[in-house]
C-alpha positions, 0 to 999 in steps of 0.5 A: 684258333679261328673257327669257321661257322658249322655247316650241314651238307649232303656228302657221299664217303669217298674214304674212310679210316678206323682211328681208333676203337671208337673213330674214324677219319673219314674224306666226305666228298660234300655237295657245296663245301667240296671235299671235306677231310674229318675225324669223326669222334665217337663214329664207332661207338655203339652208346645211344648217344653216339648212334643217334649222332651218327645214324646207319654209320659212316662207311664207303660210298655211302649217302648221307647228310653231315654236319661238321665244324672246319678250323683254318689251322687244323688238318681235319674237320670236325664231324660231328653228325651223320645221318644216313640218307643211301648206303647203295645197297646194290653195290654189296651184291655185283663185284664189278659194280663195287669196283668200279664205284671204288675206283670213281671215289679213287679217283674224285679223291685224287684230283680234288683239292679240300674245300673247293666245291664241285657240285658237278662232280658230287652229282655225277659221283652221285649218279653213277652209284645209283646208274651201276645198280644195272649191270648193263649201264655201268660203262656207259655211267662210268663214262659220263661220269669220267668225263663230268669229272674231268670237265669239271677240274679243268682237265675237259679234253680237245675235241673239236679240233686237233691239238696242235694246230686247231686248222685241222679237222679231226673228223676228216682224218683216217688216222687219230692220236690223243696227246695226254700232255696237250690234252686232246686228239691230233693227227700227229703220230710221234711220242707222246701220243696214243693211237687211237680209233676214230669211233672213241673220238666220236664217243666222246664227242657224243658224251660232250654234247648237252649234259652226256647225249646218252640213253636208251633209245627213244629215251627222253631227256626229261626222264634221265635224273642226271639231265642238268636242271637247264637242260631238263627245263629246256626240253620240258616242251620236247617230250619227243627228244630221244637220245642215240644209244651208246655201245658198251664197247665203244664205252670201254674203250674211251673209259679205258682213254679217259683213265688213262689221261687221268694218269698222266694228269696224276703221273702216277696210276692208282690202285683202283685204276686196274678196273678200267685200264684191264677190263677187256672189250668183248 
């Protein structure tokens, strides 16, 4: 049986299952390893020992740092410390911020393989736990959120351009459909496409732009902690650069579009989805 060499990692837990009394099976979305399925022996046990191996415990959507030993011929890694770094207190004391973290662990967990690392996505999860402690910006997180994710597996969504025929220039057209098969907008009205409204386009077009060109107006890009280290170190000399302010019901709608093209993508609707896909515009 060939072991591969241990490895440390900052992970957040993106789900999690009693095994028995004393483990768990635990998926840990790690930042350079991707996401890591483990069985971690002893998790549950209150020996010192065992706590010391496993400091603050492991539980959903929590931060921490994890060492574990992965095996070609097993299913399961074997996790064998955790050491608490976050467990993103706030998310216990707002309903609708829980939900939400829920369904973004749902849905990293269903669209990316085990062990094919995506850095962008473990820090766009990671920006979005702490971005929902305001209950104001919890669309807004969720949509750069969505959109890195999708970027990030291959599944970033035609904008520029209309979908089946790139001559066409979607910002001039009155009447605007997304084709979840093609994977973009298009002026053609037949099945499968989705109505939708211009503004959601121009949404997410404006999500697209740098890294998510949304803040609080008169923000600066260098005090966003979500800004890519590229962008930040290229606007360290623009401390004037302010970024448009994104409404929470245009937000909505396109989290709505995105989840939505997530589904498709799947062919099936997750549980967790019900959170973005019934949530209503006010």
């Amino acid at each position: 049986m060939q072991t591969m060499p241990r490895f440390k990692d900052s992970a957040v837990c993106i789900r999690h299952l009693d095994f028995s009394e004393t483990s768990q099976v635990v998926v840990l979305l790690t930042r350079e390893h991707g996401k890591v399925r483990g069985l971690a022996k002893g998790s549950r046990r209150l020996a010192p020992s065992s706590i010391q191996r496993f400091s603050g415990g492991i539980e959903l959507l929590t931060l921490g740092q994890v060492v574990a030993t992965t095996k070609r011929t097993a299913e399961l890694a074997t996790v064998t410390e955790w050491d608490l770094a976050d467990d993103h207190h706030h998310l216990r004391g707002d309903l609708n911020a829980q939900r939400v973290a829920l369904y973004a662990a749902d849905i990293t967990h269903a669209l990316l393989a085990d062990l094919d690392p995506h850095p962008g996505t473990y820090d766009a999860l990671l920006t979005l736990l702490r971005a929902i402690a305001q209950p104001d910006k919890v669309q807004a997180a969720l949509l750069r959120f969505q959109w890195a994710l999708l970027n990030d597996v291959g599944y970033r969504p035609v904008l520029d351009h209309d979908v089946h025929d790139e001559r066409v220039e979607l910002i001039a057209s009155d009447t605007l459909t997304f084709d979840p098969h093609a994977g973009g907008f298009t002026t053609d009205t037949g099945d499968p496409a989705w109505r939708v409204r211009k503004k959601t386009l121009e949404t997410l077009q404006g999500v697209a732009r740098g890294s998510d060109a949304f803040a609080e107006p008169g923000a600066s890009a260098t005090d966003r902690p979500e800004v890519t280290r590229q962008n930040r170190a290229n606007s360290k000399n623009d401390r004037s650069l302010t970024l448009p302010a994104l409404n929470e019901g245009d937000a909505r709608r396109a989290n709505r579009l995105l989840c939505s093209y997530a589904r498709a993508i799947l062919d099936r609707q997750l549980p967790t989805m019900d959170v973005v896909l019934s949530d209503p515009v006010r």
